[in-house]
N, C-alpha and C positions, 0 to 999 in steps of 0.2 A: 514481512514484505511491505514496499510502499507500492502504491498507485500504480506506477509503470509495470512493475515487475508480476504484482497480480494480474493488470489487464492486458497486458500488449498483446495476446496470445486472441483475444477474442473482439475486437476491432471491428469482426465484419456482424456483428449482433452488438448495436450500441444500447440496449434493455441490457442483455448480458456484463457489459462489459460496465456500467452503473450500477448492479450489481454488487461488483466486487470493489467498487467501490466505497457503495454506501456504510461500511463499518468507520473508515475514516473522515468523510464527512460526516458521521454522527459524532466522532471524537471533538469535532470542532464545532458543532453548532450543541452540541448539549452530550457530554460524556457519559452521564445517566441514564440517556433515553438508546440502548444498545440494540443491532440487530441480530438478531441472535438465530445459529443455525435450526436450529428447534423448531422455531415457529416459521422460517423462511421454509424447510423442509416440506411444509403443508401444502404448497402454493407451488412446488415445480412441477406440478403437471396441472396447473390450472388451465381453463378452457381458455383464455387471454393470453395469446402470445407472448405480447410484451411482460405481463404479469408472472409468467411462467421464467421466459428469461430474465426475469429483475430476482426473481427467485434462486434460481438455480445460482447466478453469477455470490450471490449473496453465502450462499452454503460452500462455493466452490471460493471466495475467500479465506474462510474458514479454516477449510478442507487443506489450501498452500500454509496459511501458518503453522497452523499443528506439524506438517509434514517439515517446514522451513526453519521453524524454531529447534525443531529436533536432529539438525543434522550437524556432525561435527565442527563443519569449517565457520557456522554460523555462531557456534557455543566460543569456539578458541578465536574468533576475530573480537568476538561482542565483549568476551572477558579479558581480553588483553587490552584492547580500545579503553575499557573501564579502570583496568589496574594504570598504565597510563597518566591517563586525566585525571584520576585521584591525585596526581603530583602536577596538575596546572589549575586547576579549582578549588575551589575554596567548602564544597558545599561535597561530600561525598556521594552520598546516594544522586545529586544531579551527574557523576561518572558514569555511574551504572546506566542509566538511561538514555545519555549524550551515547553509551558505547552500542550499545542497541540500535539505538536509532541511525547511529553513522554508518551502519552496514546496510542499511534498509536505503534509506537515501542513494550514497555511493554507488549502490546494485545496480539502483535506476539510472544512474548517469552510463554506467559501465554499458547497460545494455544498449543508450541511445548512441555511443561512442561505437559499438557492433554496428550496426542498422541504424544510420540518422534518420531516415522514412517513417521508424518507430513512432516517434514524437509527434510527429506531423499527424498520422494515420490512428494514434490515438485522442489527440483535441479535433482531429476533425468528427470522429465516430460520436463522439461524445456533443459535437457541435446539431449531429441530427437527431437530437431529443425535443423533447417537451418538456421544459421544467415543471410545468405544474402536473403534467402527467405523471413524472419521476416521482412529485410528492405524493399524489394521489398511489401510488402503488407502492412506496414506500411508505406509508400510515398503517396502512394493513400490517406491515411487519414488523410495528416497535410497539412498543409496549404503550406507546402514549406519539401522539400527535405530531409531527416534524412540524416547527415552525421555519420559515425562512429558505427553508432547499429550495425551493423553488426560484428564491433570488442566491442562494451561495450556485448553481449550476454555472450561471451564464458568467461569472463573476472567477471563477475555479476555470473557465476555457479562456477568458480573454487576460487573467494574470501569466497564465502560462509557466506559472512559475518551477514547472519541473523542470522547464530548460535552462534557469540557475543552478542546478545541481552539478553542469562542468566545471562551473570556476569555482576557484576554494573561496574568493571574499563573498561572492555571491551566495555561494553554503552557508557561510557562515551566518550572514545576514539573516537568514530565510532560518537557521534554525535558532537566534536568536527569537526571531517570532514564534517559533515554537516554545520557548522557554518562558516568555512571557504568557501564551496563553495558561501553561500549566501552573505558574505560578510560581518559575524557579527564578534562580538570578541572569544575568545577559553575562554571555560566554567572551569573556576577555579576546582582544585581536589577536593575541599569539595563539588560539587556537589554529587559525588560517593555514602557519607551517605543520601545524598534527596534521588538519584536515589531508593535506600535499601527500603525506605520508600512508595515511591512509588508505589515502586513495589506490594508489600503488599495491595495496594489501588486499587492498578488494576486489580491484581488477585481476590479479592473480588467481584469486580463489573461486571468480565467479563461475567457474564452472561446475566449480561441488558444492556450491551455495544452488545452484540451481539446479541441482540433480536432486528430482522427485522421490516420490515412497516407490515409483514402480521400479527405479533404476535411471529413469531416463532423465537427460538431461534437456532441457527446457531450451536452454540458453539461445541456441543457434535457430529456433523457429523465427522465420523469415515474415511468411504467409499467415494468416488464421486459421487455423486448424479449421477443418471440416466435420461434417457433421460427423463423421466416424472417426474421425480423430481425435474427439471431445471427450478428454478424461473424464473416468466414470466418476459420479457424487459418491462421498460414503455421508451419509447421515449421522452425526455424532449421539449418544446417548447420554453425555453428561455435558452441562455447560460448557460454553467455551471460556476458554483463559483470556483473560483482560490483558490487553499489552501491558508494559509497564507504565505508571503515574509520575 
């Protein structure tokens, strides 16, 4: 899952909804220094609200990949996107990842395409934080020091950059900057007509992409769930899985 897809559901707790964030702002400001459900675990019922919910949102990241990586429609879109792009790249294993990553992204457009308010109602949630709070309780849960979150927050709300995600050149753009942080090559422009294709494959599927481990499907939550609507944590017992590099 990206961003949108992990958070939109919890909007009205912006601690929470940072959270479920913070695994991929840690991906970009230092990939080494991971949040890990383990040690976030310890800290959701801390006496500190915001503390508690920067916790909680953190394991309940977690808690959607494990459930999202493992569900059919995600395995048969991500590997057919890779087989694919194996025949317009140059670089194979950058397939496998460009095919991963193009359903995670594509989600997120699919669902602000559902609900345009989505988008809005999550940089706004996000806009009533404290950056150097966010850092300050996120340090507690990595293993070593966050440098900079505190300036990538304000900088992550005014690029706004999940709302590129409807046009295919703008995708494309945006996950060339991805390709360059990991250190792959820049995704030639005839990706742009995949992307189109794509697209189309993923809006189709979004609804079994976003149907949960309990059955339910995610997708059509309008509102924030409520407090008794807040899917329960499972606490994991073994590391969690690295997305792919």
């Amino acid at each position: 899952m990206n961003y949108l897809s992990h958070g939109f559901r919890f909007v009205d707790n912006p601690y929470y909804l940072a959270g479920t964030a913070l695994p991929d702002w840690m991906s970009v400001l230092d990939r080494r220094n991971r949040a890990r459900s383990q040690v976030a675990a310890q800290w959701v019922s801390a006496a500190e609200p915001e503390m508690a919910a920067f916790a909680q949102g953190v394991v309940q990241h977690h808690a959607d990949d494990r459930w999202f990586h493992q569900t059919e429609s995600f395995a048969l879109l991500s590997t057919t996107f890779a087989v694919e792009l194996r025949e317009k790249l140059t670089v194979s294993h950058q397939a496998g990842f460009l095919g991963h990553i193009a359903v995670e992204l594509l989600l997120d457009a699919v669902l602000v395409e559902d609900i345009p308010i989505r988008l809005e109602a999550y940089y706004n949630a996000l806009s009533q934080l404290d950056p150097r709070h966010v850092q300050v309780v996120a340090n507690r849960l990595l293993p070593r020091p966050a440098e900079r979150l505190d300036l990538l927050l304000p900088r992550f709300i005014a690029e706004r950059f999940l709302a590129d995600y409807a046009d295919d050149r703008l995708l494309w753009r945006r996950l060339n900057h991805v390709m360059r942080r990991v250190g792959l090559e820049p995704l030639p422009e005839t990706i742009i007509d995949w992307l189109a294709t794509a697209r189309v494959r993923v809006r189709q599927s979004a609804d079994a992409l976003l149907t949960d481990s309990t059955n339910i499907s995610i997708r059509r939550t309008a509102q924030p769930a409520s407090d008794e609507q807040q899917p329960t944590l499972t606490i994991p017992e073994k590391l969690d899985q690295p997305k792919p590099t």
